[in-house]
Backbone as CSV, one residue per row, in Angstrom:
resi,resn,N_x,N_y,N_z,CA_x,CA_y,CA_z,C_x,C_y,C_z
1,UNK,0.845,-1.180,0.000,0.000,0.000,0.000,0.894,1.248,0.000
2,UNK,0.158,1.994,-0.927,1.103,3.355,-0.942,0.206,4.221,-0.004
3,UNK,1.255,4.925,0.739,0.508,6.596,1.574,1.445,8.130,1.118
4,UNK,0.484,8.554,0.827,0.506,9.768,0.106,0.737,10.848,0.937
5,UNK,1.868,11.757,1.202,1.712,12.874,2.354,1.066,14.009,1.256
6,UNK,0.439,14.940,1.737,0.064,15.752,0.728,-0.154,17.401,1.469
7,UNK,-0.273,18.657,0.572,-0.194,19.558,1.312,-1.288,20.417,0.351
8,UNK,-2.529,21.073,1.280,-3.476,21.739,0.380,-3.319,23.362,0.561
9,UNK,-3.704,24.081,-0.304,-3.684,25.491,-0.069,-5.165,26.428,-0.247
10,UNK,-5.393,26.948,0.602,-6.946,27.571,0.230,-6.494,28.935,-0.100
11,UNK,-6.149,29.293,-1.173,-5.731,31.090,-1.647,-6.374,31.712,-0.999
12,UNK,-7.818,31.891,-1.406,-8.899,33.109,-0.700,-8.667,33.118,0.701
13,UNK,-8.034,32.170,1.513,-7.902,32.115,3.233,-5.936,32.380,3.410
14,UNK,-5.457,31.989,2.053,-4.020,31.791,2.889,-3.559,30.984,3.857
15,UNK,-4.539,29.719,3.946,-4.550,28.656,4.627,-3.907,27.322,4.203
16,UNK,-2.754,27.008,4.864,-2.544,25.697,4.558,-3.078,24.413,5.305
17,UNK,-2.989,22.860,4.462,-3.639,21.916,5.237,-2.701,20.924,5.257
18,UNK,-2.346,19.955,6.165,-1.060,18.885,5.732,-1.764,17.594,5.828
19,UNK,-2.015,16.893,5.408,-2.210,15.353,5.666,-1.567,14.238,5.279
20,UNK,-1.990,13.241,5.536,-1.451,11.655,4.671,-2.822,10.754,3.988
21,UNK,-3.060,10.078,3.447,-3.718,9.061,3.086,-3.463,8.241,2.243
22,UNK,-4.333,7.567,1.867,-3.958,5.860,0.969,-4.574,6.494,-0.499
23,UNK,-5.604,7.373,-0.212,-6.685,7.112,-1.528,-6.703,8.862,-1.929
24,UNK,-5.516,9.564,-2.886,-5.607,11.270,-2.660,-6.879,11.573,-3.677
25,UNK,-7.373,11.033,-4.330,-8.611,11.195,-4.936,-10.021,11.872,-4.181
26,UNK,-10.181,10.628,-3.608,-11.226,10.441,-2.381,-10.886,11.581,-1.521
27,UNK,-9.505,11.472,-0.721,-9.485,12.560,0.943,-9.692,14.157,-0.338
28,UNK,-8.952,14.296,-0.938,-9.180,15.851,-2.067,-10.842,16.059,-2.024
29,UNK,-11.423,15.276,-2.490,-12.691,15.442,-2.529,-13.349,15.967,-1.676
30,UNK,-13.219,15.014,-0.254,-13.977,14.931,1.234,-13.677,16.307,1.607
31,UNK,-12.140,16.916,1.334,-12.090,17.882,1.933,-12.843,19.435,1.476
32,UNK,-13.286,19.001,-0.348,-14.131,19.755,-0.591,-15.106,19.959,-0.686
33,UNK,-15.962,18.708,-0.422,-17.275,18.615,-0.741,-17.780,18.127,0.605
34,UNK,-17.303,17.545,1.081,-18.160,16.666,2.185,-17.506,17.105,3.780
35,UNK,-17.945,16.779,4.672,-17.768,17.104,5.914,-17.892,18.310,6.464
36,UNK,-17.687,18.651,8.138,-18.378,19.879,8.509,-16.825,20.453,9.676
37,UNK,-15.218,19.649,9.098,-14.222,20.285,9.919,-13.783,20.898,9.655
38,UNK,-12.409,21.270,10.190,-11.697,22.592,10.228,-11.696,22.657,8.324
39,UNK,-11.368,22.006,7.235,-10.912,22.471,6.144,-12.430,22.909,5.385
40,UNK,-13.706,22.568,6.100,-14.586,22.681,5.658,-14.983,24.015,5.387
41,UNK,-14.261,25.335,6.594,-14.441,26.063,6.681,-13.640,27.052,5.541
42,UNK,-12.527,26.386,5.364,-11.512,27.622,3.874,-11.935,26.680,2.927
43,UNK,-12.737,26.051,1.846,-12.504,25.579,1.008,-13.168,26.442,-0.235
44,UNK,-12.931,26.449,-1.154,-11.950,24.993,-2.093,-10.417,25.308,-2.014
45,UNK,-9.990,23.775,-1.763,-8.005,23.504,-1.386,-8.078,23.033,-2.790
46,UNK,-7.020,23.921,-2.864,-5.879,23.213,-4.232,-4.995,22.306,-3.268
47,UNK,-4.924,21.934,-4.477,-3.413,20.616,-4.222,-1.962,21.190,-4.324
48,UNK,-1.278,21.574,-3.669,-0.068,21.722,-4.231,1.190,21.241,-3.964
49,UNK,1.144,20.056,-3.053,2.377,19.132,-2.942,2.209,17.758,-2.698
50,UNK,2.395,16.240,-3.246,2.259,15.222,-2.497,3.785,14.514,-2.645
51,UNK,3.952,13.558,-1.608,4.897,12.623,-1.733,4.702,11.194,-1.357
52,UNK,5.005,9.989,-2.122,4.543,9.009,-1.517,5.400,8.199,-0.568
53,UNK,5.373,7.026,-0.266,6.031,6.686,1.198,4.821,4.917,1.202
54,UNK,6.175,4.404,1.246,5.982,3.074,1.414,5.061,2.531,2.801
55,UNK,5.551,3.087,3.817,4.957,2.763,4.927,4.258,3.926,5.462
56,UNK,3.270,3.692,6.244,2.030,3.962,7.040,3.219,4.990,8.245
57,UNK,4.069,4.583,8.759,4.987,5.030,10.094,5.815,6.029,9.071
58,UNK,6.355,6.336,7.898,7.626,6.763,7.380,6.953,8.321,6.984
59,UNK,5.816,7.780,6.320,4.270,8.983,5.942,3.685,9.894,7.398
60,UNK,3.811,9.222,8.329,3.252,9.830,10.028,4.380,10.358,9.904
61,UNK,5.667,9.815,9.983,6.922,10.542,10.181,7.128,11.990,9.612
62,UNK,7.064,12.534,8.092,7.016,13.290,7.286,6.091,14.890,7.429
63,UNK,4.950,13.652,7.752,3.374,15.081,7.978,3.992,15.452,9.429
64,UNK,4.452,14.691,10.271,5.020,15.612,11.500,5.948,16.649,11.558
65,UNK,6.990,15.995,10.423,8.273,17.406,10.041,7.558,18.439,9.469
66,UNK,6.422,18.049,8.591,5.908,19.448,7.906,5.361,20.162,8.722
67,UNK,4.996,19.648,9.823,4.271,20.622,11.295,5.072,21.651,12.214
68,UNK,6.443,20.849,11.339,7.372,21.621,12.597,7.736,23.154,11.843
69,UNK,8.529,23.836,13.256,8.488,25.267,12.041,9.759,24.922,11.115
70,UNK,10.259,24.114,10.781,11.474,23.795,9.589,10.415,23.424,8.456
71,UNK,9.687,22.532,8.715,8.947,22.346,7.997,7.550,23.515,7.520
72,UNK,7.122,24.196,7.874,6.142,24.547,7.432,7.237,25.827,6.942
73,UNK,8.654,26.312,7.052,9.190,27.404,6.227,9.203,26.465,4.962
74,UNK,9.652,25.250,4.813,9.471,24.006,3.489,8.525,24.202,2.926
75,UNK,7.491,24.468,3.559,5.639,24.542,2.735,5.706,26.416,2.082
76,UNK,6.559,27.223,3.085,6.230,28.766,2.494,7.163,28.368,0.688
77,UNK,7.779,27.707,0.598,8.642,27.445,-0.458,8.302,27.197,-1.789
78,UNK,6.765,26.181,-1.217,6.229,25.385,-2.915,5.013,27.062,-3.518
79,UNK,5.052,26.469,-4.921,4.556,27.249,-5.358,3.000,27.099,-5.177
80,UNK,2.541,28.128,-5.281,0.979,28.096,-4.223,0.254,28.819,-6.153
C-alpha cells in the first residue's frame, strides 16, 4: 500500500492543510465537498504538494516534520 503525504492550499484564506492518506482522490474530494471540519471552513483547497512513502509510520513521520516550524518554512517554499 502506498501513503501519500500531501499539502493543500486555500488562496482566498491563505490557509494551509497537511495530511497523509492511501486514496488522494477520495481525501481531495472529502475535503471539498463533504464534511463539517476545520478544512470545511476555507474551502476549495488546491493541491499543491504530495509525496509518496511506502509505509504507514515513514508517511506519520514526514506530515510531523511538515508541522514543525522547519517544515512549514518548506511549505512557504512550494509554489501556491
Amino acid at each position: 500500500m502506498i501513503y501519500t503525504v500531501y499539502i493543500l492550499f486555500a488562496p482566498q484564506y491563505n490557509k494551509h492543510y497537511t495530511g497523509f492518506t492511501t486514496d488522494l482522490e477520495l481525501r481531495l474530494k472529502s475535503h471539498n465537498e463533504f464534511g463539517k471540519d476545520w478544512t470545511a471552513r476555507y474551502r476549495p483547497w488546491k493541491l499543491i504538494y504530495t509525496k509518496e512513502f511506502d509505509t504507514k509510520a515513514l508517511a506519520m513521520a514526514f506530515e510531523k516534520w511538515l508541522k514543525t516550524g522547519v517544515g512549514r518554512d518548506f511549505v512557504k517554499t512550494l509554489p501556491h
